[in-house]
C-alpha positions as CSV (number, residue, x, y, z in Angstrom):
1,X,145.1,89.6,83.4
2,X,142.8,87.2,84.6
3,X,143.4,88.7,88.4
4,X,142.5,91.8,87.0
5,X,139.2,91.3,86.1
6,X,138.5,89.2,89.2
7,X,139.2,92.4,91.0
8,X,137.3,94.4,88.6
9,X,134.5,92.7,88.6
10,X,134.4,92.3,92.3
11,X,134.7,96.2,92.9
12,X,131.6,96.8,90.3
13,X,128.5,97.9,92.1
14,X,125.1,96.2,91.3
15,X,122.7,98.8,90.7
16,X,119.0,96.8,92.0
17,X,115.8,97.9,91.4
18,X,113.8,98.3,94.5
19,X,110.3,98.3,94.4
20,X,107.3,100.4,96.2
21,X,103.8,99.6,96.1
22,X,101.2,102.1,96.0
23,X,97.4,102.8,95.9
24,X,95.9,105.7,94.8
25,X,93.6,106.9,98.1
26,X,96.7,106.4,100.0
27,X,97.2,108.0,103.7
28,X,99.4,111.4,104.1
29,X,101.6,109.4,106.6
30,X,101.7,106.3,104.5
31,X,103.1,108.3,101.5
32,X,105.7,110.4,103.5
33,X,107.4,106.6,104.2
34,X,107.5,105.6,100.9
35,X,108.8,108.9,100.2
36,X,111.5,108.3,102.7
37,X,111.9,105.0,101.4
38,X,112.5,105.9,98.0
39,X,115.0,108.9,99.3
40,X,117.1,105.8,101.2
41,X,117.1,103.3,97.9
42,X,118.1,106.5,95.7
43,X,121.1,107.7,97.8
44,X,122.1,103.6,97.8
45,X,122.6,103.8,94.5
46,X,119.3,101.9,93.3
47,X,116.6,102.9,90.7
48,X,113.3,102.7,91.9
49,X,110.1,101.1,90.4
50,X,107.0,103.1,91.3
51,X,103.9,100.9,91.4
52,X,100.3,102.0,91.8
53,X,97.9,99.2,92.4
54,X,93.7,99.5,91.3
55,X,91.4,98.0,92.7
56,X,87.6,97.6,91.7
57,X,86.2,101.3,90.6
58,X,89.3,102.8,91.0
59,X,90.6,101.5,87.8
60,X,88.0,104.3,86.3
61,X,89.2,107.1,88.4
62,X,93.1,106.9,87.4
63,X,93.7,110.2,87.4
64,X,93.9,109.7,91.2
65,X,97.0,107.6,90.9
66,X,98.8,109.8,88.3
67,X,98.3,112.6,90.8
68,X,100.0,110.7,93.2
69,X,103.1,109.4,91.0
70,X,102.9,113.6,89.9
71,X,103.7,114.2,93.7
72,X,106.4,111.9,94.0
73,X,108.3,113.3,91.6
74,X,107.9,116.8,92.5
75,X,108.8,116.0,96.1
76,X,112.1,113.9,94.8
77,X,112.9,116.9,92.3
78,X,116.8,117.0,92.3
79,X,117.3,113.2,93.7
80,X,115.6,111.5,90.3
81,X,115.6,111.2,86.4
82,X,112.7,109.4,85.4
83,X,113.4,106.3,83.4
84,X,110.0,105.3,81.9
85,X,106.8,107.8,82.6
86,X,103.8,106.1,84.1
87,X,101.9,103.7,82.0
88,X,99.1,101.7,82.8
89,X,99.1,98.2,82.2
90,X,96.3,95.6,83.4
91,X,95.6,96.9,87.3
92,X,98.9,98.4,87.6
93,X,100.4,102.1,86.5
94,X,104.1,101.6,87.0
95,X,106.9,104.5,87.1
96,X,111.0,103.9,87.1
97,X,113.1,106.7,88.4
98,X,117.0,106.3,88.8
99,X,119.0,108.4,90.6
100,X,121.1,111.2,89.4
């Protein structure tokens, strides 16, 4: 029994959570490799954890970062369930998706 659950437990697969930073006034190339990024962690298995960082003014302009965590999801439609919606807390509006 005991060699059982040694096996079990050594066939289990650790699902991580990778994370990808973000800023709001990001560059079109920039985000296309955090989109591929995101596409290699999902189809690994892993959940990712979305994070859009303020700095200074941008903090009053947010709507610039949801837009941007609004396009990630519609350009991973199919690959993602998201876990936890975007929420802003301190400097930071953070997003989890897992794969499907």
């Amino acid at each position: 029994m005991q060699k059982r659950k040694a096996e079990a437990k050594k066939n289990q697969k650790v699902i991580e959570i990778k994370e990808l930073k973000l800023r709001p006034m990001i560059d079109k190339h920039d985000y296309e490799v955090k989109v591929k990024q995101a596409k290699k962690f999902l189809s690994d298995g892993n959940k990712v954890k979305f994070t859009m960082r303020y700095k200074g003014r941008e903090l009053s302009a947010n709507d610039m970062g949801k837009t941007v965590l609004n396009r990630l999801v519609e350009d991973l439609d199919g690959l993602i369930k998201i876990e936890s919606e975007p929420k802003l807390e301190g400097k930071q509006m953070m997003m989890v998706v897992a794969p499907l």
